[in-house]
N, C-alpha and C positions, 0 to 999 in steps of 0.2 A: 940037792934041794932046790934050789934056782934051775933048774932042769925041770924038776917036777911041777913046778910052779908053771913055769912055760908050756909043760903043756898040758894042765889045767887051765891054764886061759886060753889055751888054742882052742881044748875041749870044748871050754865054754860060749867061747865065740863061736865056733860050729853049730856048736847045738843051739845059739841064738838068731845065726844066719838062717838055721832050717827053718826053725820058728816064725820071721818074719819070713822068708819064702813062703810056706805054709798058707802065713793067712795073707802076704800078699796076693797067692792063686785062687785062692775062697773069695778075696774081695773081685780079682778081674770073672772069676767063673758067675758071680753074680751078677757083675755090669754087665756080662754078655749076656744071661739069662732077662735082665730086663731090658737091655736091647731089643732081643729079640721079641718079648713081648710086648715092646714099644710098635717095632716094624708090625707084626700080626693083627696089632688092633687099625694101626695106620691101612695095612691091605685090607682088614675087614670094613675098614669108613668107604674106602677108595671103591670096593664090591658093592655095597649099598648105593652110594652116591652113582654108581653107574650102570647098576640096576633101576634106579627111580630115574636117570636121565632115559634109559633106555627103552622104560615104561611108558613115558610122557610123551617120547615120539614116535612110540607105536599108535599110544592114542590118540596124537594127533593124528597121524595116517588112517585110520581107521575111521576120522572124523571126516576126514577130507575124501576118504573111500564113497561113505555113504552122504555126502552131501552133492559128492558127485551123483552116483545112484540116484537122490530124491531127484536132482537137474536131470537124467537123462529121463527118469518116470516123467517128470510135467513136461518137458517135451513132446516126449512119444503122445503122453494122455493130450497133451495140448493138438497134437496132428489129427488125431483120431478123433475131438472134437471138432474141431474145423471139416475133416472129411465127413463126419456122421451130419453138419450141418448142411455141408454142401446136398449130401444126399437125400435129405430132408427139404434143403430147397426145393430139391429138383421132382419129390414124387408131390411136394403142394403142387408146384407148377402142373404136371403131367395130370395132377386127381381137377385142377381147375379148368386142363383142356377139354376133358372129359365129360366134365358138365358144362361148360359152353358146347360142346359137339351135343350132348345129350339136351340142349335146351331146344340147338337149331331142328334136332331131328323132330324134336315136337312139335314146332313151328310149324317145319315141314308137313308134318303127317293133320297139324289143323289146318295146314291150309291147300292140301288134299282132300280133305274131307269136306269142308264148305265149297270146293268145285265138284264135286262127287254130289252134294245138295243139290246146285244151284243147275247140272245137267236134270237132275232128277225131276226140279223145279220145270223145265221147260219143256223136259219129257211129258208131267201132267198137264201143263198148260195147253199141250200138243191134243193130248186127251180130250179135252173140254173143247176143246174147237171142235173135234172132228166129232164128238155128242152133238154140239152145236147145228154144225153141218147136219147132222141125223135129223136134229128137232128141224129143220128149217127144210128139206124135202117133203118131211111127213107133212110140213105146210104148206107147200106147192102142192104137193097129190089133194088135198084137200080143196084147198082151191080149183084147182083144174077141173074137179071132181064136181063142182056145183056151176060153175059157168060153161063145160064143156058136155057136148051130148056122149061124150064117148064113153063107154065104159070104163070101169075100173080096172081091168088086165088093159085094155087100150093104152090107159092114162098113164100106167105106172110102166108100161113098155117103152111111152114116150121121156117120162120125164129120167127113166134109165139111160135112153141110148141121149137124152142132153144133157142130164146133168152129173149121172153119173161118173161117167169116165174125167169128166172135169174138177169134181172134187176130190177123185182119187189122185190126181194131177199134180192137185193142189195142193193136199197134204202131201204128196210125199216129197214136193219142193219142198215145203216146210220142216218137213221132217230131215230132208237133206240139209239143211242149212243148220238144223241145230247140232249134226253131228260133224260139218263142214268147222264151224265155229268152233266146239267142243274140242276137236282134231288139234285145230290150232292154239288153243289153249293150253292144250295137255303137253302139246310142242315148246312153246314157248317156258313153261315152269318145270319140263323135263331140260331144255338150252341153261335152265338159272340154276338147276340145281347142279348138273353138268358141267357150268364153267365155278362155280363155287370149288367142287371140291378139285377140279384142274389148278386152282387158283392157290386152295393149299397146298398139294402137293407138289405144284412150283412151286413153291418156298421152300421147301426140305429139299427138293434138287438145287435150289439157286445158291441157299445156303453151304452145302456143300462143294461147292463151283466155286465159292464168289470167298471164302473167307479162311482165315488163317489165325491160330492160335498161337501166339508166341508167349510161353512158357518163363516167366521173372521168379527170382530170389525170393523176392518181400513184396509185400504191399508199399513198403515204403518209394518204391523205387517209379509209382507209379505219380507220385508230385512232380518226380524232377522230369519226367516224360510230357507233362502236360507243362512244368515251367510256370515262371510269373507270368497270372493272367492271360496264361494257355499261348504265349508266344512258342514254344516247344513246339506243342501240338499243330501248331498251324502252320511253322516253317516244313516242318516233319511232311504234313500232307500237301502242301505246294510242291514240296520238290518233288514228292514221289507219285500225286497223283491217287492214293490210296488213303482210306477214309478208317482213321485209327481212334477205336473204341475202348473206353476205360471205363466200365463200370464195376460195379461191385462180381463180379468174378474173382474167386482165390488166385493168386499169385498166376496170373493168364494176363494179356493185353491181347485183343481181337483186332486184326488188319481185314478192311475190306474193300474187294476191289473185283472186277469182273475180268481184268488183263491179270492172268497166272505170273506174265512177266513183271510185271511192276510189284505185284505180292512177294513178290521170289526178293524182289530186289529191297521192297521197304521190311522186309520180314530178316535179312540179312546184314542191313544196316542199322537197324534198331537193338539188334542183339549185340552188334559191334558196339553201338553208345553206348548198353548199359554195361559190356565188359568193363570201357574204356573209363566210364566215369564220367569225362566232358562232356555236357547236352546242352547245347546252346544254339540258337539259327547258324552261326559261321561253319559251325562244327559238324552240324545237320546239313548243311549245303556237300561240306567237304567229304564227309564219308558216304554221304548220297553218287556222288558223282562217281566216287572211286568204286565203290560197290558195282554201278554197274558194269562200267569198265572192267573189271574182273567178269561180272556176268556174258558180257557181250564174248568176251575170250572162252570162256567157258561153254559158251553156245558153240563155237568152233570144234570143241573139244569131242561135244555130244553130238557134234554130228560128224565129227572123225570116228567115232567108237560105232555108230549105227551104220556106218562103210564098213567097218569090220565086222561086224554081225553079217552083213551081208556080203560078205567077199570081195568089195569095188573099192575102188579106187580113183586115183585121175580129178577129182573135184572140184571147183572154183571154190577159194576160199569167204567170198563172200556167200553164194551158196549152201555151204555147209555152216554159214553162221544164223543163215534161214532156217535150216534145216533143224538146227538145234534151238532156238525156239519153239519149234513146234512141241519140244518136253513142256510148254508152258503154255498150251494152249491146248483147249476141246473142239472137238466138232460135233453136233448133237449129242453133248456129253459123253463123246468115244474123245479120252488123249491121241490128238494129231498125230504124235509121235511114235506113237505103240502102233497106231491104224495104220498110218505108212508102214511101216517097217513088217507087217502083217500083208499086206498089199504088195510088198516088193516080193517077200518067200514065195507067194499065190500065185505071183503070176512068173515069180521064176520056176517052180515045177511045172506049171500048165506048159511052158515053153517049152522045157527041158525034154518034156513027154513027146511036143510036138515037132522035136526036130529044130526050134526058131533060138535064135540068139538068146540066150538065158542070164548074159549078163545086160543088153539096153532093156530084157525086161524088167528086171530087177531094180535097173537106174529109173526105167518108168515109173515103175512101182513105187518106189521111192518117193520121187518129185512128185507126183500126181498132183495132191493137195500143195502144193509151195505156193501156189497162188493166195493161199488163204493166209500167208503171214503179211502180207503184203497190201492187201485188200481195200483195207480201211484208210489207204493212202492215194488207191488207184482205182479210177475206175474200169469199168468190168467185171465181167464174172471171170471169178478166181480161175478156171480152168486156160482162159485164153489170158491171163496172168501171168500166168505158172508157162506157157507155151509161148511167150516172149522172155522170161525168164532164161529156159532152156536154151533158146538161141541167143541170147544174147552171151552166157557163158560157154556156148561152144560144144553145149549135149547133141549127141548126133541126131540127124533128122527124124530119123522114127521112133527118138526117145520124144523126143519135143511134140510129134504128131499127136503119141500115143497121152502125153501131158493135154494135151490142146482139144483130144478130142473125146476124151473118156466120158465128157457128160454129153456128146453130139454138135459142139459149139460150131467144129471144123468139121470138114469129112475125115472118116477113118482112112489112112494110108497105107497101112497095114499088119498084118494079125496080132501085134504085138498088143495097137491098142483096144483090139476087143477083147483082148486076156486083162487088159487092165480095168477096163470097165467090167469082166467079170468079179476082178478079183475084189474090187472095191466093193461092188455089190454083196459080197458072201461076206467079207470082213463086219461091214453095215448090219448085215442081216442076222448075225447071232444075238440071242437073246439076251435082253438086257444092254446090248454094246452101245444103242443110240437113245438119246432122251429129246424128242422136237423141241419139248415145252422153252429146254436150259438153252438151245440154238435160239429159239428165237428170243429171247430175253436178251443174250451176248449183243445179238444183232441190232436190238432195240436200243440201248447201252450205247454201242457203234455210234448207230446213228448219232442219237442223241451228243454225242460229244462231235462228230462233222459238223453236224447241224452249227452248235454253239462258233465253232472255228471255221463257220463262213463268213463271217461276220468282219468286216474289215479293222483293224486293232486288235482283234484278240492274238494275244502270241498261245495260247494254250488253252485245253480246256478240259477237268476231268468228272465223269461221271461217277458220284458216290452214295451213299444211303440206299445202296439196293435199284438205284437210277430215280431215286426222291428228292435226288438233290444236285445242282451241275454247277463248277465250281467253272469261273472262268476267269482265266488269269489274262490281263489285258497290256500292250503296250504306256508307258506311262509317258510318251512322249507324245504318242497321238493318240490318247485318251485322256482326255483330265476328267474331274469332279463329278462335272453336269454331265458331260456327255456317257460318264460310265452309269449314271442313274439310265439314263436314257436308252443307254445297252440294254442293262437290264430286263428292259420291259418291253424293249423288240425281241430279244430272244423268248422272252417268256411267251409273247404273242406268234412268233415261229413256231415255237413248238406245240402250240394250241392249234393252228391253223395244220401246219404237216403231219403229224402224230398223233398215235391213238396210244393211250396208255393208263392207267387206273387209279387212283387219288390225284395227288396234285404234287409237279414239278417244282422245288425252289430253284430258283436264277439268281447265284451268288457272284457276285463282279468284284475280283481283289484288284487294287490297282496299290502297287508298290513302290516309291522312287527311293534309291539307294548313292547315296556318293560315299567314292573310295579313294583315299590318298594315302600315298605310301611315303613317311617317314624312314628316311635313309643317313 
């Protein structure tokens, strides 16, 4: 009995343990089930929320895409208005040349036509005299005819052979003098219209000669170039001699100057400022100087490479530092340096053909012109220049001869330098190679800055504004105040008295005193 009992209570304990097992598993099978539908909504917020993050910065990007976009359109559109203006400047200008050209030619052609009148005029007045003449015989035969017994074929025989030949005499002096007259008139307004239009087209040769476009960033860049109250601008063109122009031109600054060397040098130091950022006179001194220094070596160079073009060798080095400015220098608008080097090949075939030393012709050839760097320091013509040159670096005799006498200065010594003188001639003589008008302009320019630097006190002196203006920079220890007024107006009056030239020269006299102490 107590047996059976036991295990009915074991039974029954069993079957209450399953019971709570049972629904303890239904209760975890549930917590897990909304667990998991806890985590699922949790990933579904976490998927939303980083969908709309991912949304917000695409639109931003996409915002920032095309803001960029609109920035580079008004750019571009901003370039293409600036150019389309520029181009618009440039055809007013061209349609305004056009009718000033079209107003003078009407001038022209009226004031053609009233001397076309005014021959016409004295053509008829020629007329009426020689009626006059007519009526004034028929009145001598008349007369002779009642006071003389002679007959009428008598009378008009006499007053034939007197007075005939006399008036014919006399008209056609008359008649000579008004086409004597005519002649020289028609000379004279053929000479004006003739140097007019020489006159323009020396300026489109001068301009091309004389000037230098140096290409800036911005327009802003052109303040700090000219500096407070244009100190910039003015240190700028003291030290280099070259006459720098800032006007309304797009992102350009204009250097002008008639020495290629001096353009070369303020054109490469200007560019260096505006890399560098500093523009200041100290600063402008400094990389002025260095610049050309570099330049000056660099002439070395160009004229090492133009020995190699032409096969030579052996050089004085100051020689080929001559040589190599000639890359910066014209001679009747032919580069000095292309003509030599053209001149040296010339007359090394002619040689080569002829059997004669093909290398002193070549050195001839060469040097020829070297007189012409030099020139404006020494007197002489460049030829017998360039022919103490030669000997003084040690060019063998009949390179030096052939330098010395290619324009006939010396006598020819031998064939080498009538090859040079040919070869000069045929270089000169291709079409297009020489321009007189831009020679003599250079030379006028020359002048005109000797002239200034004869003048006792002046340390310097540059011709700029096309030769409209000459800057002369003066000693400040033996020029003061008064006496640089007084400069002035002697130079101004040299150059009136020695020179011929077309508007009018300014005479500007800087006079600079600078103290410097160095802080150590």
């Amino acid at each position: 009995m107590d047996l059976l009992v036991m295990i009915l209570i074991a039974v029954a304990g069993l079957a209450a343990g399953v019971g709570i097992g049972w629904k303890l598993r239904l209760r975890s099978e549930r917590n897990t089930v909304q667990s998991a539908e806890i985590r699922a909504r949790k990933i579904l917020e976490d998927a939303e929320k980083e969908a709309k993050t991912l949304k917000r910065e695409k639109i931003l990007e996409a915002k920032d895409e095309w803001y960029k976009k609109k920035q580079d359109f008004e750019t571009e559109a901003s370039r293409q208005r600036n150019k389309l203006q520029a181009q618009e400047k440039q055809l007013i200008s061209r349609e305004q040349n056009i009718e000033r050209k079209s107003e003078l030619f009407a001038k022209k052609e009226k004031s053609l036509q009233e001397l076309e009148q005014e021959v016409q005029k004295k053509l008829n007045n020629a007329r009426k005299r020689e009626e006059q003449l007519d009526a004034l015989i028929v009145e001598q035969n008349n007369r002779l005819e009642r006071i003389s017994t002679l007959t009428v074929d008598e009378a008009k025989k006499m007053l034939y052979e007197n007075l005939i030949n006399e008036v014919k005499a006399e008209a056609a002096q008359y008649i000579r003098e008004i086409r004597d007259q005519t002649r020289i008139d028609a000379k004279k307004e053929a000479q004006k219209i003739t140097v007019q239009a020489i006159q323009r087209t020396a300026v489109d040769h001068s301009v091309e000669t004389t000037v230098s476009v140096l290409n800036i960033q911005s327009d802003e860049m052109k303040g700090r170039i000219i500096g407070k109250e244009g100190r910039n601008i003015r240190a700028f063109e003291a030290a280099t001699g070259v006459d720098v122009i800032v006007d309304d031109t797009p992102e350009a600054v204009i250097l002008s100057g008639f020495d290629g060397f001096r353009r070369e040098i303020a054109k490469n130091a200007l560019d260096r400022l505006i890399s560098d950022g500093r523009i200041h006179p100290a600063r402008i001194e400094e990389v002025v100087g260095k610049v050309r220094e570099e330049l000056e070596e660099e002439t070395v160079k160009i004229g090492e490479n133009a020995l190699i073009e032409l096969g030579l060798h052996g050089v004085h080095n100051d020689l080929l530092r001559l040589l190599g400015k000639m890359k910066y220098r014209s001679s009747y608008g032919q580069n000095m340096l292309q003509h030599s080097i053209e001149v040296g090949f010339l007359t090394g075939f002619m040689a080569a053909e002829l059997g004669l030393d093909s290398t002193h012709a070549k050195r001839a050839g060469l040097f020829h012109d070297i007189g012409k760097i030099v020139e404006q320091n020494v007197e002489g013509p460049h030829a017998l220049i360039g022919y103490e040159l030669a000997k003084k670096y040690n060019e063998h005799p009949a390179v030096a001869n052939a330098i010395g006498s290619h324009h006939e200065d010396i006598p020819m010594e031998t064939p080498i330098a009538a090859l040079v003188q040919a070869a000069d001639s045929i270089s000169g003589a291709r079409p297009g190679a020489r321009r007189e008008s831009v020679e003599a302009y250079v030379k006028r320019l020359e002048k005109l800055e000797d002239l200034a630097r004869s003048f006792k006190g002046v340390a310097n002196s540059y011709a700029i504004q096309a030769g409209r203006e000459i800057r002369v920079v003066v000693e400040p220890d033996k020029i003061d105040d008064i006496l640089a007024d007084q400069l002035s107006r002697d130079i101004a009056a040299k150059i009136q008295k020695d020179m011929e030239y077309p508007g009018q020269i300014k005479v500007t006299v800087i006079r600079e005193v600078r103290s410097v102490a160095l802080a150590k």
